[in-house]
N, C-alpha and C positions, 0 to 999 in steps of 0.2 A: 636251406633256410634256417635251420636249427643252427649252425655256427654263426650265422650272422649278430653282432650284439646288439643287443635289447636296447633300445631306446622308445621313452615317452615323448610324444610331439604335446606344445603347449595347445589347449584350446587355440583358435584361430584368431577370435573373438579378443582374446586378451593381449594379444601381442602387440595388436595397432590400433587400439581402441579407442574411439570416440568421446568417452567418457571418462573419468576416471574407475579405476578400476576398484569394484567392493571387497574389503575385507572387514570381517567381526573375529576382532581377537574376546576370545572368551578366558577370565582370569586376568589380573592383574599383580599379580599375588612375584613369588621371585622369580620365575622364569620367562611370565606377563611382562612384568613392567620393564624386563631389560631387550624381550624381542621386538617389542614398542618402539625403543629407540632406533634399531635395526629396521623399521619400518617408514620411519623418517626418512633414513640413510636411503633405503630404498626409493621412498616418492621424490625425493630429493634428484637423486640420481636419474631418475626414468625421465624427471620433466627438463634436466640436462639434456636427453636428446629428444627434445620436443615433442614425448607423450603426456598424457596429459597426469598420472602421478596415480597416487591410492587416496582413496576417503576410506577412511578407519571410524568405526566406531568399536568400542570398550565396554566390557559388559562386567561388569562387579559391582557385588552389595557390599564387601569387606571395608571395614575403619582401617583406621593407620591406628598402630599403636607403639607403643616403644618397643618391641621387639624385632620392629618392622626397619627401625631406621638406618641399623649397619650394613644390613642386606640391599635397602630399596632409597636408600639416601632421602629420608621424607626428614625434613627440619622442626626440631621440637614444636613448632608450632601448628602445624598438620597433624597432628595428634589428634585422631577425634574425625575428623574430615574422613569422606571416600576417597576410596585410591584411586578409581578410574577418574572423579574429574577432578584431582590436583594434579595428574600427570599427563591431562590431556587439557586444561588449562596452560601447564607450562608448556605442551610441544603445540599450540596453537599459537602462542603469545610470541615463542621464538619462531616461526618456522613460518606464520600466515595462512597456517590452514584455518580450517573449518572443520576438525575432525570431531566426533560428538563422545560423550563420556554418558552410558546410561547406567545407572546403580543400581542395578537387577539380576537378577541369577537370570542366565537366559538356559531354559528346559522344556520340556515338554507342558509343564502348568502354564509357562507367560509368557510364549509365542506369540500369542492374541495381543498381549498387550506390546510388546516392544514394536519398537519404529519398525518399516516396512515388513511387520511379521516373521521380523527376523532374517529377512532375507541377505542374500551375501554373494558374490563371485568366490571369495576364499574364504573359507573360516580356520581361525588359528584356536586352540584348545591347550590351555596351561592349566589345567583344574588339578585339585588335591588328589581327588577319592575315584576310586574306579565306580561307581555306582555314579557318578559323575559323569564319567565319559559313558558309559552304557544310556542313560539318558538324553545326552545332547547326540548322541548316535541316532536315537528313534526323532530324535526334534528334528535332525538334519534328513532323515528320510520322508519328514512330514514339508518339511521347506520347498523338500525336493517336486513330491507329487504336487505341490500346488504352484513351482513357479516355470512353466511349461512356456519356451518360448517370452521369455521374460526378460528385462533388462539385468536385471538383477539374483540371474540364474545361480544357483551355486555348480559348480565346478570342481573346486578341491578343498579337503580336507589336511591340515597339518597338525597333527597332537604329538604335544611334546609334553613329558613327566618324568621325575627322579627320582632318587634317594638320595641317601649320604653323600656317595661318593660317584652314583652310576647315573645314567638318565637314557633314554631314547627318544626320538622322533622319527615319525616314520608319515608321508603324504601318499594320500588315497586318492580317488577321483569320487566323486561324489553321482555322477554321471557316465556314461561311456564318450571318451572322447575322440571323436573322430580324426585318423592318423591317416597324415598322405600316403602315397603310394612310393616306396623306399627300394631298389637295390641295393641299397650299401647296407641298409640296418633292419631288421626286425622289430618292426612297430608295436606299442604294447598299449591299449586303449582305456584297460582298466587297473586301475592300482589296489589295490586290496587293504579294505578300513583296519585298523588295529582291534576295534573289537569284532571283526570276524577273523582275521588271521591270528591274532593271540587271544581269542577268547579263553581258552581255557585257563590259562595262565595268570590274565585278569583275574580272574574268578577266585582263582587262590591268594591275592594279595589280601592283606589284612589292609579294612577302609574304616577303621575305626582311630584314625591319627587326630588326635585335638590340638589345639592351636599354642603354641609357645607363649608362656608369659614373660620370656625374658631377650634380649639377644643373646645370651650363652644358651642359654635353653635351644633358642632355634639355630645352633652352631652343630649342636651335638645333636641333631636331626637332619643339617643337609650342610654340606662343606659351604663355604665363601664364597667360592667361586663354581660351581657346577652349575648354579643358573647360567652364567655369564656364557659359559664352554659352551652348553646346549644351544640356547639362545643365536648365540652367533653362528652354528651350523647351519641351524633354521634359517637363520639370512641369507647364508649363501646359498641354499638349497632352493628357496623361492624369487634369490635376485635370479640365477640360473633360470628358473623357471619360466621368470616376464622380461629377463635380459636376451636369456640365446634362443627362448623357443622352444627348448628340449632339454629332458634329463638322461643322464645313465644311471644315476645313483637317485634312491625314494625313500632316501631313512641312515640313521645312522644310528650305533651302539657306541657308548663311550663309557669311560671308567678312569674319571680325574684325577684320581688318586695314584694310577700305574700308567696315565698317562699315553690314554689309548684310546683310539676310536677306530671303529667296528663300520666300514658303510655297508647299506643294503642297496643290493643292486634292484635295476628294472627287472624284471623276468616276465 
């Protein structure tokens, strides 16, 4: 059984599902705003074979500001405005959705307040500060205990964060998810959150990074292009996810600078 390889079967629920499927991307910030579009590509794609897509809601308090614009394409005139709903105005306006943009940190304080209590099928997590994700960790186990047998269950977890030159993404299960009965493969039902499998690691990153007043400024804090690299793993990692069914692979390591990506397997 031990040589057999690892594979994740999708929720059941999400592969032929009646509804559209929830996700709350959390962040909108440079690695937010470019898996957004990758999530388009996605609903897009799914209702090509006559499922019914993603409803996306965006959770950020952040303004646009000129440091924002070479990174996140926002036009002089968005300066000032939130990011989640100038860029989910414009993917509503092109695309026909209904997708909602709320300007709010979503964490453990304003659970309460945000739409369905926050509740979600995926949640996607671009945030800054590791004191960040150790938060929306405890919010998503608080989602978890209260949405039992719910439409609107969470399911999976996708955190994605960088630096300079490197970033990871690595998807959890947020629940145990029930896996057929396999001959050929080694079913694996739970994925393991990033802050309990890297905890310790978290814990020594320095979270005290302040915000770029410039676009050279926020150049020489995270390359051009390693949002975009990340981003688009993400996509394939989750079109995989609600395209085949099943993963082999639950996370990826890269490093844009040498030009390398690192996958993590199921195990």
């Amino acid at each position: 059984m031990k040589n057999l390889p690892a594979i994740h079967f999708t929720a059941n629920c999400l592969i032929d599902p009646t509804n559209p499927v929830t996700v709350n991307l959390i962040g909108a910030g440079g690695t937010g705003h470019r898996i957004l579009t990758e999530l388009v590509r996605i609903h897009i794609s799914l209702q090509a074979f006559g499922r019914p897509g993603l409803q996306v809601n965006v959770f950020d308090d952040d303004i646009i500001t000129e440091a924002n614009r070479g990174r996140q394409m926002f036009a002089p005139s968005e300066i000032g405005h939130f990011k989640s709903v100038i860029l989910i105005n414009r993917i509503n306006l092109s695309s026909g959705t209904n997708w909602k943009a709320i300007p709010e940190r979503f964490g453990t304080k304003t659970l309460h307040l945000l739409p369905s209590l926050g509740k979600a099928n995926i949640y996607i997590t671009c945030v800054d500060t590791v004191s960040a994700r150790f938060d929306i960790a405890n919010a998503l186990r608080k989602v978890g205990n209260q949405s039992r047998n719910d439409r609107a269950q969470p399911f999976y977890w996708m955190d994605l964060g960088n630096s300079r030159y490197t970033g990871q993404l690595l998807l959890a299960t947020l629940t145990e998810i029930k896996q057929p009965d396999s001959e050929r493969f080694r079913t694996v039902a739970n994925l393991p959150k990033i802050t309990d499998e890297f905890k310790q690691l978290l814990e020594e990153v320095d979270d005290h990074d302040e915000p770029s007043c410039s676009q050279a400024e926020a150049l020489k804090k995270q390359d051009l292009f390693v949002n975009t690299a990340l981003a688009v793993n993400g996509g394939e990692l989750l079109w995989q996810l609600l395209s085949d069914g099943m993963i082999e692979y639950r996370g990826v390591f890269l490093n844009i600078k040498k030009f390398k990506t690192t996958p993590l397997k199921v195990a």
